[in-house]
N, C-alpha and C positions, 0 to 999 in steps of 0.2 A: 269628621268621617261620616258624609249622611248623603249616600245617594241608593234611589230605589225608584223606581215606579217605571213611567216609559219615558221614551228620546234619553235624553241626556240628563238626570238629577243633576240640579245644583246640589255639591259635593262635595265639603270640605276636610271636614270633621271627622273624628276629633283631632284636634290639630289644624282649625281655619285660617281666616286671616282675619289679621291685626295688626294696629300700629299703636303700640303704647306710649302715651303722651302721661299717662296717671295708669298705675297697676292699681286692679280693682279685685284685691283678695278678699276670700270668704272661708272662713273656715268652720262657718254652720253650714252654708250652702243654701239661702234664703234670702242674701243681701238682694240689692238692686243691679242690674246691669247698665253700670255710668261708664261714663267718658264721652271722648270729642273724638270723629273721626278724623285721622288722617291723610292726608294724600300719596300715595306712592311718589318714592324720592327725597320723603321727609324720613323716611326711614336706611337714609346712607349711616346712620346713627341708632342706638336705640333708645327707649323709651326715655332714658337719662342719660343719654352721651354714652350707648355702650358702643366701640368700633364694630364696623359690620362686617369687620377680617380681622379674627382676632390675632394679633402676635406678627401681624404684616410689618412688614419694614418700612420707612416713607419712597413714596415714590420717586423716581430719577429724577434731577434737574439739570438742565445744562446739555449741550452736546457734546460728545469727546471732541479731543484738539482733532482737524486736519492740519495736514501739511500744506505748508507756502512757501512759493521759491523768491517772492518780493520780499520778505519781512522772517527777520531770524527769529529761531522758537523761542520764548520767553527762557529765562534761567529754571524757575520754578514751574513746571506745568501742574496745573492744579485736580487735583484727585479725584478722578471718574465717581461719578454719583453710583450710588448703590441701585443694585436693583432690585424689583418689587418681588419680596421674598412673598412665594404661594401659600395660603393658606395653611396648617396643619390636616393630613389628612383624617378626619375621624379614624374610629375601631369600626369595622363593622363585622357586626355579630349575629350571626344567623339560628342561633338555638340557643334554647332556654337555660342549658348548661354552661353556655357559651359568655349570656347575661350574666348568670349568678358569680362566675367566676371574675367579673370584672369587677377591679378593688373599688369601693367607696373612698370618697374622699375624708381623710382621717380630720375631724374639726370641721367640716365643711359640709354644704348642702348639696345632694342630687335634687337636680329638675328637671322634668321629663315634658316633652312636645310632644304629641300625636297625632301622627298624618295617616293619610292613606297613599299618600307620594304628590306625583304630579308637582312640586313646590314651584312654588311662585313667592312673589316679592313680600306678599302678606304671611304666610310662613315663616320666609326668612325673618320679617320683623319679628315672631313670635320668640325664633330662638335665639335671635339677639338681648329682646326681655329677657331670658330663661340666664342669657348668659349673664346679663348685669343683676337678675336674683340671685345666680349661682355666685358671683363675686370669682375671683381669676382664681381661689383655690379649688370652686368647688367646682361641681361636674354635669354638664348638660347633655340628658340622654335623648336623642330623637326615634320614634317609633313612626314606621313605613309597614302600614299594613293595610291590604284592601279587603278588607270585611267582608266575607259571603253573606252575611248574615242581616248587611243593611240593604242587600241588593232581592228586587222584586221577580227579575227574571234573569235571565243567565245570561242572557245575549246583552244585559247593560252591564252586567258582572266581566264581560268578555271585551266587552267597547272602553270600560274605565282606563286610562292613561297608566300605564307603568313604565318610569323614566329612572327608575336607580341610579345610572350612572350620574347624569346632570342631579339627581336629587343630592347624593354623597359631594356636589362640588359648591351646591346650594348648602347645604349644611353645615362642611366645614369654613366656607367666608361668612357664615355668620355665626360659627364659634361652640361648633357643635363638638362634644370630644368623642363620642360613641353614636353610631344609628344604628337599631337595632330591627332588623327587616327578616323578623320570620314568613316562613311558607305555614299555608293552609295547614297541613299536616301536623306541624310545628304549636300551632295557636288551639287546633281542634285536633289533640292526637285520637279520640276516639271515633270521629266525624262531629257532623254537628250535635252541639250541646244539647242533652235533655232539659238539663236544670238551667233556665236562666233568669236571670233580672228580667222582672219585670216593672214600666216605667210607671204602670198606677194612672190614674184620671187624668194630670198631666200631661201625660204621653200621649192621650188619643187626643187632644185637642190641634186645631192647627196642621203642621206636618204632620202630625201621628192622623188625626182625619185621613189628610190628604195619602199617608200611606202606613197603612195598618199596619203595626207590628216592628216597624220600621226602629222606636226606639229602645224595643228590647233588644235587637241586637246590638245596638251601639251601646247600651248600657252592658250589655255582657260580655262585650268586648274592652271595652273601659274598665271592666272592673279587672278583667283578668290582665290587661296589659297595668292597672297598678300593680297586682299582685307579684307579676315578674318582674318590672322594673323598681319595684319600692321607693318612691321617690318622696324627698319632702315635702314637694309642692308640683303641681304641674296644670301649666298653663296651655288655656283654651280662648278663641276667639269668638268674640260679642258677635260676628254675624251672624252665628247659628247660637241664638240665643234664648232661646227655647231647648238644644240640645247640653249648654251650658248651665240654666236653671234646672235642669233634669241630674243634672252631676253632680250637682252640689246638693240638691236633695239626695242622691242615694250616697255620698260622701255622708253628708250628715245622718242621716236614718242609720245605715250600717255603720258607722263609727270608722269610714276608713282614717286612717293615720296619716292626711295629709293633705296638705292647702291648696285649696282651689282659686283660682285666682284667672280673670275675664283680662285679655286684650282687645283695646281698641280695633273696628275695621280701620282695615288697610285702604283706599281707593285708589282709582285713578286720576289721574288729572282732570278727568271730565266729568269727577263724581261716578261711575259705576266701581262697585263691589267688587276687590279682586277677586277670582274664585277659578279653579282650574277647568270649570266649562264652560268660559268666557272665548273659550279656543275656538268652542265649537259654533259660534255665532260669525255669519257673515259680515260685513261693514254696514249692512245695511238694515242689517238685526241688531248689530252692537245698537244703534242709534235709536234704535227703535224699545232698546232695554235702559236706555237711560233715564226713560219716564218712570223708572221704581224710585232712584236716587233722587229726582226732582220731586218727585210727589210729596217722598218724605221730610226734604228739606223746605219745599214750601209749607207743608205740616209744622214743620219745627216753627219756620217763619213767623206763622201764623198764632200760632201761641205765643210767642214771645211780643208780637204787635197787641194781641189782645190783653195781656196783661200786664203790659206798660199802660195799656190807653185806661185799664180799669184802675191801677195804682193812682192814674193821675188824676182820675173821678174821682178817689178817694181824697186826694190831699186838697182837692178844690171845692168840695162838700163844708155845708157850716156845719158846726158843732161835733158832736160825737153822738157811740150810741143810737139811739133813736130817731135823732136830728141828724144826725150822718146818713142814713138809711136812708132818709125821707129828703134829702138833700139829693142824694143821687140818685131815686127814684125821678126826681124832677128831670134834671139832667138829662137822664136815660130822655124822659118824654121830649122834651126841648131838641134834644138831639136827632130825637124819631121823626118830628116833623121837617127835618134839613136832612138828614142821613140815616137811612135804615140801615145802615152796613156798620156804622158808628154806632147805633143802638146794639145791634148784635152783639157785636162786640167788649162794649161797658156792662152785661151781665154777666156775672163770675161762673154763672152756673152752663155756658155755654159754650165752653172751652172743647171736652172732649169730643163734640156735634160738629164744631166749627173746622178739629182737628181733620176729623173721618171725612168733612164733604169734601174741603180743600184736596187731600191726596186725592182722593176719588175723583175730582172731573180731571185731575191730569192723566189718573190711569182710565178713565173712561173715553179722554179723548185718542187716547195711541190705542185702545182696542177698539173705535171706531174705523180706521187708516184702511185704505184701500189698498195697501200692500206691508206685506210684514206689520200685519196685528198682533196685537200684544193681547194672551189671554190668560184674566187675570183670576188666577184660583181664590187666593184669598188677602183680603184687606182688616187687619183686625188692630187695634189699640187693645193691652193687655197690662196687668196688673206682673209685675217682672218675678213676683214668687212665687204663683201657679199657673199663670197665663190664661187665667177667666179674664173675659172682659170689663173692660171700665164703663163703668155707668154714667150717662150723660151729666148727669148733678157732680160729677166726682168734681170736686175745687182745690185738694191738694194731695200731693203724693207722688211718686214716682209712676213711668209705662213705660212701654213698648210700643211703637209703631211698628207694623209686622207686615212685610207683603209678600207674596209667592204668586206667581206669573211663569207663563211659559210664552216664550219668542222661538219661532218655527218650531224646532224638535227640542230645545233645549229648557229648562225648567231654571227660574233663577229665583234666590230668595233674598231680604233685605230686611234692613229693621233699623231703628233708631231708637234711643234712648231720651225719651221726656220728663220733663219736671214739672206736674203745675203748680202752682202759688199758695202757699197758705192765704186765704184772702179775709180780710176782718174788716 
């Protein structure tokens, strides 16, 4: 559920997209933001074989008999394949009376998804996870709600997508049994909140920068859709993963009653970020927005090259210790005089530099382009449980690669998940 500022905020949240390949629960609200993206299509499935229509019948095989006047009917004509029974329609529920009255599952878990609508195929993966946490007794609640409160002006409040009907068709094929789509009035009977969450130093970093205030109403609205939906657990996606580490800290700070748990991004096949204001990009923007995903994966690339080539300095070094040290110190030099890029490389201590430059000239080169420039708000590597930055020396631990760009009117944001190496 996170859009504000001007054109188009990238906007997903709470309730992004994801495609779970590993559920990455928290119930302090401080772990790491892991997993592997997937590609949209690998999620006809979820994260563990959950079906993406739940309770579907198999599909028809076969075509019925026609009639022929060369060749007599067979004795036995064989039995029309069934057809493909439609998904269950959810409940949908429009008031908070409406909510409360619906039974819990007796033995069984509620999981709640949080959108602001719009659903797309990363969505759908989210409540396919929700469905294989919930297990077939228990109950998967989806929340459709466009937040006054993350929006900066009114006229982006008024341009946001609302597609109910296709969302209630997206929900139920992927195994939703309730959406629960209050009005304004409904979520803020008083008008807007006096009292709300606030997200703390966290929140202004990065998108809270980029837009003041922005994560106190998604936290305030977070808190109060746990409050009406009560659920055991309720899953959110890693692209908005900064608005994800913010949930699980006021989960844990307040003590809410319930597991926070990160899904994988969803992508497309051409690596861009599913996200519902990918609509609003031309073909020629699309193309021009895929320099976020390249950047980051050559990022990725790049560390993983770097600390293979530095593992294998180490296992080619004499001795240990001190003699190890001074073994690869050589190295390094020997290799400085044949290849500086090979030098760089083989020190441990140049990883999160080597990380920041690599993304950066591929997002420097698309916001150089003499048509449809890419301009790029922010590039930052970040520590994944406050989202301070990482310090060049850092040699192991988990981050965030983080970027936010706007292509024409549209603002789009991205991130990855890094590891660097314990290195000894």
């Amino acid at each position: 559920m996170t859009t504000t500022g001007h054109g188009h905020e990238d906007a997903d949240t709470a309730g992004p997209t994801g495609a779970a390949v590993s559920r990455d629960a928290d119930t302090t609200g401080t772990a790491g933001l892991m997993g592997a993206t997937v590609p949209q299509g690998a999620g006809t499935t979820g994260p563990t074989g959950v079906a993406a229509s739940r309770g579907a019948a198999p599909e028809a095989s076969g075509d019925p008999d026609t009639e022929s006047h060369t060749a007599p009917a067979p004795a036995t004509a064989p039995a029309p394949a069934p057809a493909t029974a439609p998904a269950p329609a959810p409940a949908l529920l429009r008031t908070a009376a409406e909510l409360d009255a619906l039974p819990r599952p007796a033995g069984a878990e509620r999981v709640v998804v949080m959108t602001m609508g719009a659903l797309h195929e990363g969505h759908a993966t989210l409540v396919r996870a929700a469905r294989q946490a919930a297990g077939p007794d228990g109950q998967v609640v989806v929340t459709v709600f466009v937040n006054p409160l993350q929006f900066g002006e009114a006229a982006d409040l008024d341009r946001y997508p609302r597609t109910l009907d296709a969302d209630l068709a997206t929900a139920a094929a992927a195994g939703a049994d309730a959406v629960f789509a209050p009005g304004v009035d409904e979520v803020y009977p008083g008008g807007e909140p006096q009292v709300r969450i606030t997200a703390g130093p966290m929140g202004e970093r990065l998108e809270g920068a980029s837009r003041p205030g922005h994560f106190d109403g998604m936290l305030t609205v977070v808190a109060k859709l746990l409050h009406l939906t009560r659920p055991d657990e309720a899953l959110y996606g890693q692209k908005d993963a900064q608005q994800l580490a913010l949930i699980r800290r006021m989960v844990r700070d307040l003590n809410f009653p319930v597991r926070i748990t990160g899904v994988p991004t969803v992508r497309d096949a051409d690596g861009l970020a599913l996200s519902s204001r990918n609509r609003f990009l031309s073909p020629q923007e699309r193309h021009t927005a895929l320099a976020l995903s390249h950047a980051l994966f050559a990022a990725r690339d790049r560390l993983a090259a770097q600390q293979a080539l530095h593992e294998r300095a180490l296992a080619t070094a004499p001795g240990s210790g001190a003699d190890r040290a001074a073994g690869l110190n050589r190295l390094g030099e020997a290799r400085a005089a044949a290849d500086a890029q090979a030098v760089a490389l083989a020190r441990p201590n140049g990883a999160p530099a080597a990380v920041r430059a690599t993304a950066r000239a591929i997002l420097d080169e698309a916001a150089a382009r003499d048509r449809h420039p890419l301009v790029l708000d922010y590039l930052a590597l970040v520590d994944p449980a406050d989202f301070t930055e990482i310090p060049d020396d850092r040699e192991s631990g988990e981050a965030v690669l983080a970027v936010a760009a706007r292509v024409g009117e549209t603002r789009l944001i991205d991130n990855i998940p890094l590891t660097f190496g314990a290195l000894t």
